[in-house]
VMD Tcl script that builds the backbone (N, CA, C; Angstrom):
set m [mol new atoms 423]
animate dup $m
set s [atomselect $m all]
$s set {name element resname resid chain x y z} {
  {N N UNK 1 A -5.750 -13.462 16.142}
  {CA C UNK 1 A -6.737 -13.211 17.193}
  {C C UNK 1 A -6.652 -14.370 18.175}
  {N N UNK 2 A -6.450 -13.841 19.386}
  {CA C UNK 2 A -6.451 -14.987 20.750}
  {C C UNK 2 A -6.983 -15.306 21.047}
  {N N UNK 3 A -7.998 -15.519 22.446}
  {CA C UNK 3 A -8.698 -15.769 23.257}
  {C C UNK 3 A -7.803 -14.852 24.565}
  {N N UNK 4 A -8.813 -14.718 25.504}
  {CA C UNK 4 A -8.528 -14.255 26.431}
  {C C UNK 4 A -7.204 -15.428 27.402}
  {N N UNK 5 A -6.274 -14.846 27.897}
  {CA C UNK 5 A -4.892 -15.824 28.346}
  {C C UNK 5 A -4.481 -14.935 28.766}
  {N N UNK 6 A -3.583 -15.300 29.685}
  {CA C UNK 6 A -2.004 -14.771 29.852}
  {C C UNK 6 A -1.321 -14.770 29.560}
  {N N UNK 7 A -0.256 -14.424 28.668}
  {CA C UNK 7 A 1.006 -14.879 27.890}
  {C C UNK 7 A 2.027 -14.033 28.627}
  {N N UNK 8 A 3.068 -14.653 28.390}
  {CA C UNK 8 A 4.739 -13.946 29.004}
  {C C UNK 8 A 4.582 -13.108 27.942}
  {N N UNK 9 A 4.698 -13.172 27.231}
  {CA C UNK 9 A 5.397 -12.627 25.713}
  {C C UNK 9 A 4.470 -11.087 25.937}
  {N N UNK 10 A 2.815 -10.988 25.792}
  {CA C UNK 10 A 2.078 -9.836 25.766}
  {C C UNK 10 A 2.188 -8.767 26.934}
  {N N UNK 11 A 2.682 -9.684 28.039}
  {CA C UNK 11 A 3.192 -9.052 29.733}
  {C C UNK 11 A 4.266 -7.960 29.752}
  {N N UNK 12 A 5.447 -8.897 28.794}
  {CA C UNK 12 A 6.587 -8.199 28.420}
  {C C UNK 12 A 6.448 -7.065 28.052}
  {N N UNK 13 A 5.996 -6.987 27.109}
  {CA C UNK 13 A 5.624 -5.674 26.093}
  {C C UNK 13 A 4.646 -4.710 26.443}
  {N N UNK 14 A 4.300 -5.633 27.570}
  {CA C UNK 14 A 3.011 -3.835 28.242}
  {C C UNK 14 A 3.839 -3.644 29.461}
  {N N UNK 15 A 4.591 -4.443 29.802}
  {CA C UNK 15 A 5.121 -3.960 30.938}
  {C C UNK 15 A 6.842 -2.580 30.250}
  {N N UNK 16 A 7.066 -3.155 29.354}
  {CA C UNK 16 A 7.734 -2.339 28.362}
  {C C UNK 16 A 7.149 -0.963 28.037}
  {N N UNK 17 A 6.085 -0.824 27.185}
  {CA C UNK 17 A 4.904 0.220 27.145}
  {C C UNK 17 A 4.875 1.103 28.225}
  {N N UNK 18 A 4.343 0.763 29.216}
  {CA C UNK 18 A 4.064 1.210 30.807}
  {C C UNK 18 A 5.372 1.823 30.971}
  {N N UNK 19 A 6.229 1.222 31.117}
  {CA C UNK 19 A 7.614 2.372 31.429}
  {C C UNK 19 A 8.659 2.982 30.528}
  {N N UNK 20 A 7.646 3.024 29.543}
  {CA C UNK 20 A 8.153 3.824 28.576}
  {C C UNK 20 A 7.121 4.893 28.426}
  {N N UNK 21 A 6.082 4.802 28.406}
  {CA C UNK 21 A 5.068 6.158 27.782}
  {C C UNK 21 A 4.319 6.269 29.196}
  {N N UNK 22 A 4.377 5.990 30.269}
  {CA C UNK 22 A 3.418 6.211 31.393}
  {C C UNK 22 A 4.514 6.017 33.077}
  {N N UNK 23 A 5.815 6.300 32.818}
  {CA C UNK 23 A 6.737 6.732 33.503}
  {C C UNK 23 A 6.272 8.011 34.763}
  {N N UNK 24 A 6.241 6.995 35.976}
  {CA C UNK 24 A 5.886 8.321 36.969}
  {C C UNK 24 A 4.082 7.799 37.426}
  {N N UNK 25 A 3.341 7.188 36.545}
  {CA C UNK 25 A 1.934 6.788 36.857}
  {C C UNK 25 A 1.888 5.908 37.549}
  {N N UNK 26 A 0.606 5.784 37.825}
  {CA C UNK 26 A 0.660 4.211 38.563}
  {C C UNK 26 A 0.405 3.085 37.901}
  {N N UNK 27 A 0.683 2.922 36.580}
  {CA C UNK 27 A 0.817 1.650 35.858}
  {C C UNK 27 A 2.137 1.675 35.238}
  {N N UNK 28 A 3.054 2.425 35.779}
  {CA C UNK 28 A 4.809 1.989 34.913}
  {C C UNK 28 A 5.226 1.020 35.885}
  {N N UNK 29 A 4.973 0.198 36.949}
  {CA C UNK 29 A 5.469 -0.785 37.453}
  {C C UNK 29 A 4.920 -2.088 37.628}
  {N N UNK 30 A 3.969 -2.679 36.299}
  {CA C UNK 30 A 2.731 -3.116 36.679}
  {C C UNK 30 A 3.274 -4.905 37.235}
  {N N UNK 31 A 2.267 -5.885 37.406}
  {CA C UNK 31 A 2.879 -7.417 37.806}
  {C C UNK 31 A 1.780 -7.766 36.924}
  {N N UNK 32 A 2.222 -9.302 37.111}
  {CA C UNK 32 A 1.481 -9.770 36.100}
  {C C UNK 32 A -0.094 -10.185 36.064}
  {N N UNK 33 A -0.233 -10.200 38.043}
  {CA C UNK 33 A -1.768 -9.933 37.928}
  {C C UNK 33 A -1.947 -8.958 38.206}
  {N N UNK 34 A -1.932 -7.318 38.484}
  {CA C UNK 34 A -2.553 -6.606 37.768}
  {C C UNK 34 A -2.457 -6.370 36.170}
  {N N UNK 35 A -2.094 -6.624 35.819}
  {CA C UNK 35 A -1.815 -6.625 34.053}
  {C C UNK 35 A -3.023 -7.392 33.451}
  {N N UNK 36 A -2.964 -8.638 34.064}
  {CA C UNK 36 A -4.236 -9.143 33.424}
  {C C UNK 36 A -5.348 -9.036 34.204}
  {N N UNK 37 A -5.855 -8.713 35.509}
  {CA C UNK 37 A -6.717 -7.899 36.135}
  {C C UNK 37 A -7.368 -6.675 35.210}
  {N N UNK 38 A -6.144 -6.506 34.684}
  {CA C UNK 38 A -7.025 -4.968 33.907}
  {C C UNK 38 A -7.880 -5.126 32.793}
  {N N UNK 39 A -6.998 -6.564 31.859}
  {CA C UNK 39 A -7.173 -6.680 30.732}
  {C C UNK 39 A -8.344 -7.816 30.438}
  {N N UNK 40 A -8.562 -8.421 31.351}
  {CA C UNK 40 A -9.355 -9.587 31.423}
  {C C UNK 40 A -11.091 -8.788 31.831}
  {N N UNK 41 A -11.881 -10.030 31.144}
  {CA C UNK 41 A -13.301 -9.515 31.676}
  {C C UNK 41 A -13.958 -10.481 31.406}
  {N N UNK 42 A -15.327 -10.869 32.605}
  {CA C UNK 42 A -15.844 -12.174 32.918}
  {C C UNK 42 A -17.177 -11.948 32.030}
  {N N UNK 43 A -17.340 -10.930 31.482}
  {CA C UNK 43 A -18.906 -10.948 30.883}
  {C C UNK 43 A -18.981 -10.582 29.299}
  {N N UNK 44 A -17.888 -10.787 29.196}
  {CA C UNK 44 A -17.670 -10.770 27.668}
  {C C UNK 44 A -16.702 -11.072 27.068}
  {N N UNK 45 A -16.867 -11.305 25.596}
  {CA C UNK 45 A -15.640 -12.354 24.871}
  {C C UNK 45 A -14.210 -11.740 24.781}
  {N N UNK 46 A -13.421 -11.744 24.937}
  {CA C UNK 46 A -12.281 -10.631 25.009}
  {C C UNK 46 A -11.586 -11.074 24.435}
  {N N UNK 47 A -10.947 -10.745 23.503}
  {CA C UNK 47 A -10.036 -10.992 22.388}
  {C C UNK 47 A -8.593 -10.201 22.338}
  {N N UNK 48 A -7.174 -11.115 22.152}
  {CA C UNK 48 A -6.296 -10.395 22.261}
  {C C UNK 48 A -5.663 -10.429 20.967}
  {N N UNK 49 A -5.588 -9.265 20.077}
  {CA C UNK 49 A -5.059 -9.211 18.591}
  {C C UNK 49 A -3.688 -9.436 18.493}
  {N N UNK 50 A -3.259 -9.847 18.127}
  {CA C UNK 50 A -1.133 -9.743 17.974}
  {C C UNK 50 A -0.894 -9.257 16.807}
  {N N UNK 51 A -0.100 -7.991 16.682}
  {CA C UNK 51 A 0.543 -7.757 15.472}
  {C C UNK 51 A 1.844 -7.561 15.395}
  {N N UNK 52 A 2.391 -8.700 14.342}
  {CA C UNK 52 A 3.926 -9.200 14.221}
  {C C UNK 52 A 4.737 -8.448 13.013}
  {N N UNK 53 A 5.947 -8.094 13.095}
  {CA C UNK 53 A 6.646 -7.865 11.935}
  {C C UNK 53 A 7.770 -8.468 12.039}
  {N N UNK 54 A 7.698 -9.205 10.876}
  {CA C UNK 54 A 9.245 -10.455 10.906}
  {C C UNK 54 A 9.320 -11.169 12.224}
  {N N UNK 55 A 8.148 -11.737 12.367}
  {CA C UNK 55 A 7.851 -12.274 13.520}
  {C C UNK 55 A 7.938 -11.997 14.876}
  {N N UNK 56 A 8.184 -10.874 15.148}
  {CA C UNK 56 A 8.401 -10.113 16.634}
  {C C UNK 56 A 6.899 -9.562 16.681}
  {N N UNK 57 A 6.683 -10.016 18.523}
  {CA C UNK 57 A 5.529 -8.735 18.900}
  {C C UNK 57 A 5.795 -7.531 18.791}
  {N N UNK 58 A 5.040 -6.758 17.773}
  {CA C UNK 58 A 5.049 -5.320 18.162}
  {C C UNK 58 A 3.534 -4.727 18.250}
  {N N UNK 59 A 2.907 -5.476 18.943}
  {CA C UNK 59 A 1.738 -4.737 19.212}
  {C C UNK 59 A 0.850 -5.724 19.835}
  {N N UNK 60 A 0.137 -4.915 20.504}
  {CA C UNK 60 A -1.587 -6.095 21.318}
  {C C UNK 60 A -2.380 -5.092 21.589}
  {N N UNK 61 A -3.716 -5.334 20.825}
  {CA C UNK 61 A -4.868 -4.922 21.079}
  {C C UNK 61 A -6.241 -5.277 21.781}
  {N N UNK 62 A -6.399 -5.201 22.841}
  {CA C UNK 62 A -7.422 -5.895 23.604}
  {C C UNK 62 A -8.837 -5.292 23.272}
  {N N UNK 63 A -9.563 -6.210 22.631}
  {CA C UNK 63 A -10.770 -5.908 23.016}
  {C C UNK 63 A -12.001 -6.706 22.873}
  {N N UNK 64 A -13.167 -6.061 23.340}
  {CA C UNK 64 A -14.461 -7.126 23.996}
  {C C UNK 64 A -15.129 -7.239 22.776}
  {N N UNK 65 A -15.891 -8.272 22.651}
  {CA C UNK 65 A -17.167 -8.481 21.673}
  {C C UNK 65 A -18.558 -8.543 21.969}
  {N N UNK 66 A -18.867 -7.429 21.770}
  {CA C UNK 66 A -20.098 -6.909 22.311}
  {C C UNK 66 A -21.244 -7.200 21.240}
  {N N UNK 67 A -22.918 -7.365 21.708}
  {CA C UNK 67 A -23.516 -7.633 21.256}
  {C C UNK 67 A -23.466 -6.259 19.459}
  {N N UNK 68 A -23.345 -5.360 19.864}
  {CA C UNK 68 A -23.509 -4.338 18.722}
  {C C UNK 68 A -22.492 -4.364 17.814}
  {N N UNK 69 A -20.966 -3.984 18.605}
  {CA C UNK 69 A -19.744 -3.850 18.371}
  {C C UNK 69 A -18.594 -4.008 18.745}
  {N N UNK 70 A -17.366 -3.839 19.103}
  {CA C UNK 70 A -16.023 -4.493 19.452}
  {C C UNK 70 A -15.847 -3.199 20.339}
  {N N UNK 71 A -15.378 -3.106 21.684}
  {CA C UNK 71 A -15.002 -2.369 22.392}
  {C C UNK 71 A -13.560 -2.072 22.706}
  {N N UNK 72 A -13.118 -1.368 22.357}
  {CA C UNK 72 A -11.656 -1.256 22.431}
  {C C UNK 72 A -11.016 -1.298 23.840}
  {N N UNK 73 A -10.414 -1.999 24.755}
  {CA C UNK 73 A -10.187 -1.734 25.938}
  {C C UNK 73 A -8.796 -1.233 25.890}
  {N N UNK 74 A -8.296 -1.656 25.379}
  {CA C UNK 74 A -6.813 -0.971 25.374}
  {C C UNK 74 A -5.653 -1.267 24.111}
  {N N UNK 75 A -4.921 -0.992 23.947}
  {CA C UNK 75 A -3.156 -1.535 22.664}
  {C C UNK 75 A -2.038 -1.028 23.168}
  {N N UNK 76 A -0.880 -1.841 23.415}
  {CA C UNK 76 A -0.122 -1.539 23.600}
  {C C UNK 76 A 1.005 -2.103 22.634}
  {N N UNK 77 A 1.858 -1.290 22.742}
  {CA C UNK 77 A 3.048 -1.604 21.496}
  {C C UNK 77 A 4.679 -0.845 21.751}
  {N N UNK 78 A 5.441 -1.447 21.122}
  {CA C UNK 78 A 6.822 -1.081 20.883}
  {C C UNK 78 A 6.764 0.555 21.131}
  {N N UNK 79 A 7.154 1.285 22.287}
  {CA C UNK 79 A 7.273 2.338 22.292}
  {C C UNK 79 A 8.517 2.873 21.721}
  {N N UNK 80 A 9.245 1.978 20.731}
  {CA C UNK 80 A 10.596 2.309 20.386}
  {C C UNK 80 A 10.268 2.817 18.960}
  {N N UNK 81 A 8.747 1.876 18.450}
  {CA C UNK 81 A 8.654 1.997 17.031}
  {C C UNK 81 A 7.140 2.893 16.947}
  {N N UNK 82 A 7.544 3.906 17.507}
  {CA C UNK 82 A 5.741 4.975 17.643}
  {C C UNK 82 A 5.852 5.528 16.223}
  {N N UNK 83 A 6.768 5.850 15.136}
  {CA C UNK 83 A 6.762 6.704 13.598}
  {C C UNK 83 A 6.124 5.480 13.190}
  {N N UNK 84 A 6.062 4.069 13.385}
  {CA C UNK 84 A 4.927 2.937 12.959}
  {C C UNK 84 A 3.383 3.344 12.589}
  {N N UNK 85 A 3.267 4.261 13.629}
  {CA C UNK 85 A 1.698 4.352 14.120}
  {C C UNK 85 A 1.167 3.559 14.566}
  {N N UNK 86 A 1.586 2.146 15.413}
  {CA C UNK 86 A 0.665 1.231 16.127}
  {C C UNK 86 A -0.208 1.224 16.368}
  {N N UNK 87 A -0.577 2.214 17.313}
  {CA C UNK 87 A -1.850 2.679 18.383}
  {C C UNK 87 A -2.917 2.799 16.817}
  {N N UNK 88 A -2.588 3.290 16.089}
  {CA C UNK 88 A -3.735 3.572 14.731}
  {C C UNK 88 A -3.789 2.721 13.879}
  {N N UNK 89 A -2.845 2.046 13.712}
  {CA C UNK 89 A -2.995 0.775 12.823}
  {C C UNK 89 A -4.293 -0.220 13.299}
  {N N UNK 90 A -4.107 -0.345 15.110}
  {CA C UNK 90 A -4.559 -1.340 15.738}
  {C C UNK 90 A -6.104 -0.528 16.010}
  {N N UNK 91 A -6.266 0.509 15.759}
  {CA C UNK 91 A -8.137 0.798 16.139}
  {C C UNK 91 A -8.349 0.632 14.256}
  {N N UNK 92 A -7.688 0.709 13.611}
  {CA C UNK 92 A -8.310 0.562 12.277}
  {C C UNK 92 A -8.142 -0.634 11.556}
  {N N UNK 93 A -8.084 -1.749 12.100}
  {CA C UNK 93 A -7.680 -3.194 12.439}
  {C C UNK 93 A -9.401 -3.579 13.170}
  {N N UNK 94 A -9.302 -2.871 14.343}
  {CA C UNK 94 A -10.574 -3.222 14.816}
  {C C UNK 94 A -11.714 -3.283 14.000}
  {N N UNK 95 A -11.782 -1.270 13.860}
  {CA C UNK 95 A -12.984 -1.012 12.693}
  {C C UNK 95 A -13.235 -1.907 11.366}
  {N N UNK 96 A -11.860 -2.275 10.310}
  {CA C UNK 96 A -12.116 -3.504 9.696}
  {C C UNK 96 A -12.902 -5.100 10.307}
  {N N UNK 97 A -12.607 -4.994 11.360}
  {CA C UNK 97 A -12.707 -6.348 11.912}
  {C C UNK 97 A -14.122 -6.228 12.501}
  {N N UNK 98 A -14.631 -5.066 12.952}
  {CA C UNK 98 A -16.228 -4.890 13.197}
  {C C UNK 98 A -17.097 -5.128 12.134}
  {N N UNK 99 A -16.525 -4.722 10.912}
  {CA C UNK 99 A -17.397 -4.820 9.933}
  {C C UNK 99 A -16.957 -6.037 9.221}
  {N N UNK 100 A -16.667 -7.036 9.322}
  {CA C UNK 100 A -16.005 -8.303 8.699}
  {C C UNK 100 A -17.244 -9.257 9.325}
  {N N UNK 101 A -17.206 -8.552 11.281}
  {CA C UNK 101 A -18.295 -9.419 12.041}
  {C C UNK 101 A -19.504 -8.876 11.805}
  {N N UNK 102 A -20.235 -7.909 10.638}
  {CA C UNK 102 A -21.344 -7.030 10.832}
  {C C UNK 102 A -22.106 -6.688 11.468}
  {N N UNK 103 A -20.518 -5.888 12.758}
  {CA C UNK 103 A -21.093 -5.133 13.593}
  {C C UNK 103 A -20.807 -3.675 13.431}
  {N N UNK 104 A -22.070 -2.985 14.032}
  {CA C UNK 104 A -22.142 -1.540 13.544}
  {C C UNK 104 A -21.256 -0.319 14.635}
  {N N UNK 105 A -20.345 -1.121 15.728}
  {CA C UNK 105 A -19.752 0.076 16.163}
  {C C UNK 105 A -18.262 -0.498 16.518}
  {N N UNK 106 A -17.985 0.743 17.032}
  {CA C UNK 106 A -16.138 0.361 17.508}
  {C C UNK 106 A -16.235 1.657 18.706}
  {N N UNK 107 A -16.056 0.755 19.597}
  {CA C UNK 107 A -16.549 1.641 21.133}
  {C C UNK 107 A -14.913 2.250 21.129}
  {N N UNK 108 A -14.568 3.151 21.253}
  {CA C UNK 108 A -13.140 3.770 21.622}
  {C C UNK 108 A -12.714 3.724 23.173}
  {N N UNK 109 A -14.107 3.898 23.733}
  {CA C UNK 109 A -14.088 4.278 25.226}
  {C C UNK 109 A -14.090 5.649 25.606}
  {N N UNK 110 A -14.172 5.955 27.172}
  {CA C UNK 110 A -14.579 7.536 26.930}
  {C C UNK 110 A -13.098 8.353 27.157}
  {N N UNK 111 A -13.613 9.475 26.419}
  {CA C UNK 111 A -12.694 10.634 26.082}
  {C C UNK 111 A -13.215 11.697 26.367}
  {N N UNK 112 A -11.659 12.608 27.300}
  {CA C UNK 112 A -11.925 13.790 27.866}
  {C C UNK 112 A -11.148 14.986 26.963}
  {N N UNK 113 A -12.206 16.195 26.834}
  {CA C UNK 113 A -11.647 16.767 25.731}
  {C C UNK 113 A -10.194 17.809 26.599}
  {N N UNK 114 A -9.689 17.750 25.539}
  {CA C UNK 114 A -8.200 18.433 26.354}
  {C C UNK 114 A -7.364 17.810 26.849}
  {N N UNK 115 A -7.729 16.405 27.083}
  {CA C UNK 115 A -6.730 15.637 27.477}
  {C C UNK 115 A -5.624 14.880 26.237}
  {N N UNK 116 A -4.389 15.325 26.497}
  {CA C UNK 116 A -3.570 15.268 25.143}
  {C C UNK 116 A -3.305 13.591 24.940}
  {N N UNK 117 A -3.449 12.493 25.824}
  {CA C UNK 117 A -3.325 11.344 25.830}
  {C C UNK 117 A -4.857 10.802 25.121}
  {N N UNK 118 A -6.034 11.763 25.198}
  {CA C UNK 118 A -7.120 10.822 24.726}
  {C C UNK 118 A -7.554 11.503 23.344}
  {N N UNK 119 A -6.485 12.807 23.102}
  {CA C UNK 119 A -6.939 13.362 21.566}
  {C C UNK 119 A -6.915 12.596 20.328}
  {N N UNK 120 A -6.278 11.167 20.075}
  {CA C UNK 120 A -6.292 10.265 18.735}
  {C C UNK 120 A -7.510 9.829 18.771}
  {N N UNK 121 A -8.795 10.109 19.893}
  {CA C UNK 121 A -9.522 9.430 19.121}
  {C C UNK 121 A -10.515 10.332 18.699}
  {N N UNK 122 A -10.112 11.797 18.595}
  {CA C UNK 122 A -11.113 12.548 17.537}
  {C C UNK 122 A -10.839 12.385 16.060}
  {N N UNK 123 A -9.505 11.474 15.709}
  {CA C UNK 123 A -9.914 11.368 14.500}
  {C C UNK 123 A -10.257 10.296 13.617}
  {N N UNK 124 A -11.005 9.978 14.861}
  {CA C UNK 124 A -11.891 8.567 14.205}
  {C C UNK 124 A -13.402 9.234 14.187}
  {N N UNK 125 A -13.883 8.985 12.884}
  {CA C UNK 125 A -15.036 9.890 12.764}
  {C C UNK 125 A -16.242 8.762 12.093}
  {N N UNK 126 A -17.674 8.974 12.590}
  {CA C UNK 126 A -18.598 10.309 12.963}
  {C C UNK 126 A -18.054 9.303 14.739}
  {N N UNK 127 A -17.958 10.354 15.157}
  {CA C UNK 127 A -18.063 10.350 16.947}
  {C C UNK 127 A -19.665 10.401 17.628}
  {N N UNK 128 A -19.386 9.670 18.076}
  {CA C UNK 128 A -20.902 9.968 19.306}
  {C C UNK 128 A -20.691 9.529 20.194}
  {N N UNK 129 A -21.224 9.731 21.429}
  {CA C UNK 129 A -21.418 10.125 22.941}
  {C C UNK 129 A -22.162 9.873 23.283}
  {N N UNK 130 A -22.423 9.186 24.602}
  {CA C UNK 130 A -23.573 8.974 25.459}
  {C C UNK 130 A -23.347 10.800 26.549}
  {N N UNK 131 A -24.397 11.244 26.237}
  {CA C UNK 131 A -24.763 12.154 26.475}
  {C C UNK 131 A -26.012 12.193 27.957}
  {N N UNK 132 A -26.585 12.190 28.523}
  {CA C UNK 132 A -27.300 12.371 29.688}
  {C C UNK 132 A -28.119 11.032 28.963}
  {N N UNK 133 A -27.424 10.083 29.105}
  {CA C UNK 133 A -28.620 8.594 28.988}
  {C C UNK 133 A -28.552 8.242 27.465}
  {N N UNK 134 A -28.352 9.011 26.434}
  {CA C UNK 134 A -28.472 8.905 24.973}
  {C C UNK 134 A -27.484 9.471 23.899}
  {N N UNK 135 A -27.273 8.138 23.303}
  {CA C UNK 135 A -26.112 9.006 22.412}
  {C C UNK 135 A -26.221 9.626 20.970}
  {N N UNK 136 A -25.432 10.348 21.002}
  {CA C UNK 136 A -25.625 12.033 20.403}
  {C C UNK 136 A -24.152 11.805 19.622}
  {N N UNK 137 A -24.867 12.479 17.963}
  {CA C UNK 137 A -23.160 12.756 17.385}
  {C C UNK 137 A -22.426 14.067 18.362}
  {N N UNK 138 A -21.060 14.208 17.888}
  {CA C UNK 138 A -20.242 14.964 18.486}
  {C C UNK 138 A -19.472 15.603 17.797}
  {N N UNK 139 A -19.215 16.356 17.655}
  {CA C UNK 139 A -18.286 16.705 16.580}
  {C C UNK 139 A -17.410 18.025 17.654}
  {N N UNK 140 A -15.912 16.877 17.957}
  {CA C UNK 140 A -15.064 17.729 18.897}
  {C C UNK 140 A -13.958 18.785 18.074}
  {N N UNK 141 A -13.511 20.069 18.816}
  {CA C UNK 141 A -12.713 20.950 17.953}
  {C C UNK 141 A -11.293 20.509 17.610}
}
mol reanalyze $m
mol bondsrecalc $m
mol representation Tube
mol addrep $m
């Protein structure tokens, strides 16, 4: 676990990410300040996770420490090694790590149903939603 920084090394690998799984968007060409523009935040503790195998980055998970729970802002990883499961290793990394800090949530961020890029996080369960001001379980199809 980091502190909020810039590193070459985490730049590399999202800038890797980005033009590998988001080819054609407007983040497959990113620099290094928008990169950390995105990832950085002035009102809360932001933490950057590293996960190594045989000492190589293959993964970074950004996220905030919020008074309740850990907010997931983003992970990026080896798009070479996706049969890994990165992206799931690293929200169930979090959820351990919420409850290590005994905190009671793990914010995913919001999700649109049908959208095939934001469907991994229906299967992180019980789901709830801020709903018109209040949040409400969910239980998506």
């Amino acid at each position: 676990i980091l502190p909020q920084a810039y590193r070459s090394e985490h730049f590399a690998l999202y800038r890797h990410y980005q033009r590998m799984r988001h080819t054609g968007g407007e983040m497959d060409n990113p620099t290094p300040q928008s990169y950390f523009g995105f990832l950085s935040c002035a009102w809360a503790e932001t933490l950057f996770v590293e996960f190594r195998l045989d000492g190589a980055l293959v993964g970074v998970a950004v996220c905030d420490r919020l008074q309740e729970g850990l907010s997931a802002v983003y992970t990026f990883f080896d798009p070479v090694q996706t049969q890994r499961g990165l992206g799931t290793h690293a929200i169930l990394w979090q959820i351990e790590e919420a409850r290590r800090r005994g905190l009671s949530y793990v914010y995913l961020g919001y999700w649109i149903a049908g959208n095939r890029k934001m469907s991994y996080k229906t299967r992180f369960r019980p789901i709830e939603g801020l709903v018109n001001g209040k949040w409400r379980m969910l239980s998506p199809g």
